[in-house]
C-alpha positions in Angstrom: 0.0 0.0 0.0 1.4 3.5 -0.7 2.3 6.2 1.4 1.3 9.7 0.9 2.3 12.7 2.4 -0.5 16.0 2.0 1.8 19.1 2.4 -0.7 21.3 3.7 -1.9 19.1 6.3 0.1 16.8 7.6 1.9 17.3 11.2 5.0 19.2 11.0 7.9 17.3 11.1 11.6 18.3 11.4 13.9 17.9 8.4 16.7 15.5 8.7 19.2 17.3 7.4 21.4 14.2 6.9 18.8 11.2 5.4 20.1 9.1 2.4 16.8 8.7 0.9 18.4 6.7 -2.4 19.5 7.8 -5.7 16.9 9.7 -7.5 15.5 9.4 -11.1 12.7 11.0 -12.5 10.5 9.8 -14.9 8.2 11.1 -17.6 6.3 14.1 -17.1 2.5 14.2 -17.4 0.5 17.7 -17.6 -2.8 17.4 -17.0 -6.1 19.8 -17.4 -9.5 20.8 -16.7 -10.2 20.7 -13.0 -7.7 18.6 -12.2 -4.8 20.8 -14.2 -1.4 20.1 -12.6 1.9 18.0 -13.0 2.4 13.9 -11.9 5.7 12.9 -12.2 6.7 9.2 -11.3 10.3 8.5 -9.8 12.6 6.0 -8.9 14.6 5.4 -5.4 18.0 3.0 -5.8 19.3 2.5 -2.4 20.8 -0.4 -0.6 20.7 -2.3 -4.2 16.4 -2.0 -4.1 14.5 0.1 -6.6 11.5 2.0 -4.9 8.6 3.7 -7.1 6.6 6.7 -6.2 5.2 9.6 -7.6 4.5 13.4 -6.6 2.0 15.5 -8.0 1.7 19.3 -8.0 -1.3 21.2 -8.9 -4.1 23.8 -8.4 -6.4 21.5 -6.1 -6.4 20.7 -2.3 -3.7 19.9 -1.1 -1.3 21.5 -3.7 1.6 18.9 -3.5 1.1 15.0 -2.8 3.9 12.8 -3.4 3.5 8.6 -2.4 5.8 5.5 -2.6 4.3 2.1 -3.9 6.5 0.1 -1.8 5.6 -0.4 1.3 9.2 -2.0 2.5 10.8 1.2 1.6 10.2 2.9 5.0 11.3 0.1 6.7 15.3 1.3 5.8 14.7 4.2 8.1 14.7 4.7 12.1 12.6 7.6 11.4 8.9 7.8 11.2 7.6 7.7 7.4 5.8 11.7 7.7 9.4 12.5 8.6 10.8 10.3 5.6 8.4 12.0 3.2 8.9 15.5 4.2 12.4 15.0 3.6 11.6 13.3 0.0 9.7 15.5 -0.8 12.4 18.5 -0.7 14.4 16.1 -2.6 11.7 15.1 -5.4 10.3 18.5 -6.0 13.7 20.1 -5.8 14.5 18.0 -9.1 11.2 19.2 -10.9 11.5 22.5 -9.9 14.5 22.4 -12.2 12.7 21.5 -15.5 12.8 24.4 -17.9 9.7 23.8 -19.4 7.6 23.8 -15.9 4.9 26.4 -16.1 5.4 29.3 -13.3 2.0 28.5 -11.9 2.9 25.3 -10.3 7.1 26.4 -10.1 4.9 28.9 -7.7 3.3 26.4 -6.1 6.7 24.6 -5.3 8.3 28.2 -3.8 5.3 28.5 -1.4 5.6 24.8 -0.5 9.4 25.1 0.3 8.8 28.8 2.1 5.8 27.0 4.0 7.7 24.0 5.1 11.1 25.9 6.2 8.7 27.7 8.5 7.4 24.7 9.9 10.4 23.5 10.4 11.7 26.9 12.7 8.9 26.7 14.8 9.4 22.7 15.3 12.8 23.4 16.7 12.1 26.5 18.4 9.1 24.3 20.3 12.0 21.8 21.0 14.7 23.6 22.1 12.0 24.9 25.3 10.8 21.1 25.7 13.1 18.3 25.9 11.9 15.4 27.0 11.6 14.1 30.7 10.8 11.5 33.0 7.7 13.1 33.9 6.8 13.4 30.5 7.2 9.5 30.7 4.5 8.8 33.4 3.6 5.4 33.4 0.2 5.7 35.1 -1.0 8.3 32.5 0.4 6.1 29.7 -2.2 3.1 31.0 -4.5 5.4 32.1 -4.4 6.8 28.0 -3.9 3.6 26.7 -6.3 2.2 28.8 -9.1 4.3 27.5 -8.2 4.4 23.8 -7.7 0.9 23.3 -9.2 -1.6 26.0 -12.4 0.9 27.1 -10.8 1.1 30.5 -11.3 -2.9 31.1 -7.4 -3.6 31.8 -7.0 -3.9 35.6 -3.5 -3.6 36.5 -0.7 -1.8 38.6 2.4 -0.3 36.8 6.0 0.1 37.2 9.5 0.8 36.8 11.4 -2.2 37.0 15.2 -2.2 38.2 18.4 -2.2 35.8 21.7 -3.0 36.2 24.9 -1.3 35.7 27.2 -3.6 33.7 26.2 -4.0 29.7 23.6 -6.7 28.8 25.9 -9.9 26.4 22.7 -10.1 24.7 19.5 -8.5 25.4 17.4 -7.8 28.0 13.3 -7.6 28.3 10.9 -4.4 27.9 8.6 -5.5 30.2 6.6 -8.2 31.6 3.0 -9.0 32.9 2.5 -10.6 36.5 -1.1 -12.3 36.2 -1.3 -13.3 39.6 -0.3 -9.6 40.6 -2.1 -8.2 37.9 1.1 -6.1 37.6 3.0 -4.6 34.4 6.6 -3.8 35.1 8.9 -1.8 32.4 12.5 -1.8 31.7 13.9 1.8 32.9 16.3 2.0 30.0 13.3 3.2 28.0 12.5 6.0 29.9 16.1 7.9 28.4 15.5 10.4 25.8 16.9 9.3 22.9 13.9 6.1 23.0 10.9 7.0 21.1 7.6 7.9 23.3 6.1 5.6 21.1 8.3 2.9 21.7 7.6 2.6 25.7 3.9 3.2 25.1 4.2 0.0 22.4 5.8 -1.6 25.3 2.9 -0.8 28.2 0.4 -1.7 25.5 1.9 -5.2 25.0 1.8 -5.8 28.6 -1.9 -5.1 28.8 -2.9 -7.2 25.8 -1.5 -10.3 27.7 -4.7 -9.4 30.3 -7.0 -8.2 27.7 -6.7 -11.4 25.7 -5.4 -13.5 27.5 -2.9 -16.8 27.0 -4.5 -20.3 26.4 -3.6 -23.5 26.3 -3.4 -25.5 22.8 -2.2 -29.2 22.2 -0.4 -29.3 25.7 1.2 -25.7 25.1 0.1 -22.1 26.6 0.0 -19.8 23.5 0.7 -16.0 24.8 1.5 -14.1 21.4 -1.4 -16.0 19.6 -3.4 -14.4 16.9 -5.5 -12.8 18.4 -3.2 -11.0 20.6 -1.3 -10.1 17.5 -4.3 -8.8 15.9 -4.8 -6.5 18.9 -1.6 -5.6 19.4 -1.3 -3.5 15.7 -4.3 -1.8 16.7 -2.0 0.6 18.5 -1.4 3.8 16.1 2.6 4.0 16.1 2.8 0.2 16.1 4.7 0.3 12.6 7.0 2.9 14.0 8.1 2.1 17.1 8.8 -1.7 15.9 11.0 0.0 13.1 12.4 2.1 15.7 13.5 -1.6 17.4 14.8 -3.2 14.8 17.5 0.1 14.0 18.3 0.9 17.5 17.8 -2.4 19.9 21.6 -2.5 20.7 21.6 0.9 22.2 19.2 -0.4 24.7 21.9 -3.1 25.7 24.2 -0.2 27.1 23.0 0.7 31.2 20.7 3.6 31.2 21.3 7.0 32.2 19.1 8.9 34.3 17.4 11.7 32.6 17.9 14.1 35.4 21.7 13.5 37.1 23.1 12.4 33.9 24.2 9.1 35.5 24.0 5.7 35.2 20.9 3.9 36.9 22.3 1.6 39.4 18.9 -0.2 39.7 18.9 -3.9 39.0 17.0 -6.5 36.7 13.4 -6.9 34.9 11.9 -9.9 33.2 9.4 -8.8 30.1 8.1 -11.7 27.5 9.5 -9.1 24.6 13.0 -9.9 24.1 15.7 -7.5 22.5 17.1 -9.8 19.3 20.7 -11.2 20.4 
């Protein structure tokens, strides 16, 4: 399924300023008229020996500029969220057609205003984050389950939260996210993903998981308990940022292997182990 990207109205996202999107080639040009007057251009993306297809459009309608890749797979070669990926492509797509000689100054227009529009976006994105930096009490885990709780599971999971304890020495292999006490009814969460470089998304993946194991529950089939059956999977992508945080896990798991530092003295957490069913890949 492809991925679009409005550029009026989608979130603003900061540019990467260093993001090897592929080599580039562009494709035939097609004008089209009538209500629908405007530019599609299809392109080509070579990277990591893969060819990606996509296409961006500029025109008179709502939104102006739209530009989608075909392949799926495509945003799985980046640890950054695919609005971010496409904001960044799309600099790079329509600063290609921009150069086309025979591009009518109606839509070169539109391409200035987009550039203009998107540069602002991008000032006011860092401005916003150089006054908010991520914290620990940004990282509440009671308002995560509370949120999560009411979102996804119409406030039926029944369950205490915590931090679990981590140790100061580097894990040889991995370590757990979390884990799910049934008898406790309790949900306890690996510290190292409250540091700031780990994706909100990523721990409220995590707290999510955990509650699906009470939500639906593990059974037993042909003499083994199933815990990640189907329809625990199934419930589990219903989270929003499922795609993104488990892309975010594949490019960065090793990171997590290092102890954690404390947000707030800059240390190392000298707090010992956790047990979660979610497993960082050896």
């Amino acid at each position: 399924m492809a991925r679009l990207m409005n550029s009026i109205k989608v979130p603003v996202q900061t540019l990467v300023k260093i993001l090897n999107l592929g080599t580039l080639s562009l494709g035939k040009c097609r004008m089209d008229v009538g209500e629908s007057a405007g530019l599609t251009r299809m392109f080509t993306l070579k990277k990591n020996g893969m060819d990606f297809v996509g296409q961006v459009r500029v025109g008179l309608g709502d939104p102006a500029i739209r530009i989608e890749v075909f392949n799926e797979n495509y945003f799985e070669e980046f640890d950054k969220s695919e609005s971010v990926v496409l904001d960044n492509l799309a600099r790079k797509v329509l600063g290609q057609v921009s150069k086309d000689k025979e591009l009518p100054e109606t839509l070169k227009t539109l391409i200035r205003e987009h550039f203009a529009e998107q540069k602002m976006r991008e000032e006011e994105k860092e401005e916003e984050e150089g006054e908010v930096a991520e914290t620990v009490n940004e990282r509440n885990l009671d308002k995560i389950f509370a949120c999560l709780n009411k979102e996804y599971f119409n406030n039926r999971v029944q369950a205490q939260i915590m931090w679990g304890r981590d140790v100061k020495s580097r894990n040889k292999s991995g370590f757990r996210y979390g884990s799910y006490d049934e008898g406790k009814k309790l949900i306890r969460v690996h510290p190292r993903l409250k540091q700031n470089f780990v994706p909100l998304c990523v721990l409220e993946l995590t707290v999510y998981h955990e509650m699906c194991h009470q939500f639906v529950p593990s059974y037993k089939r042909n003499g083994t308990w199933q815990s990640h059956h189907s329809e625990f999977k199934k419930k589990e992508r219903e989270y929003k940022n499922f795609k993104e945080a488990r892309n975010w896990e594949k490019h960065n798991w090793h990171r997590l292997l290092l102890p954690s530092i404390d947000p707030l003295t800059g240390k190392a957490d000298s707090r010992s182990s956790l047990s979660r069913d979610k497993s960082l890949p050896a």
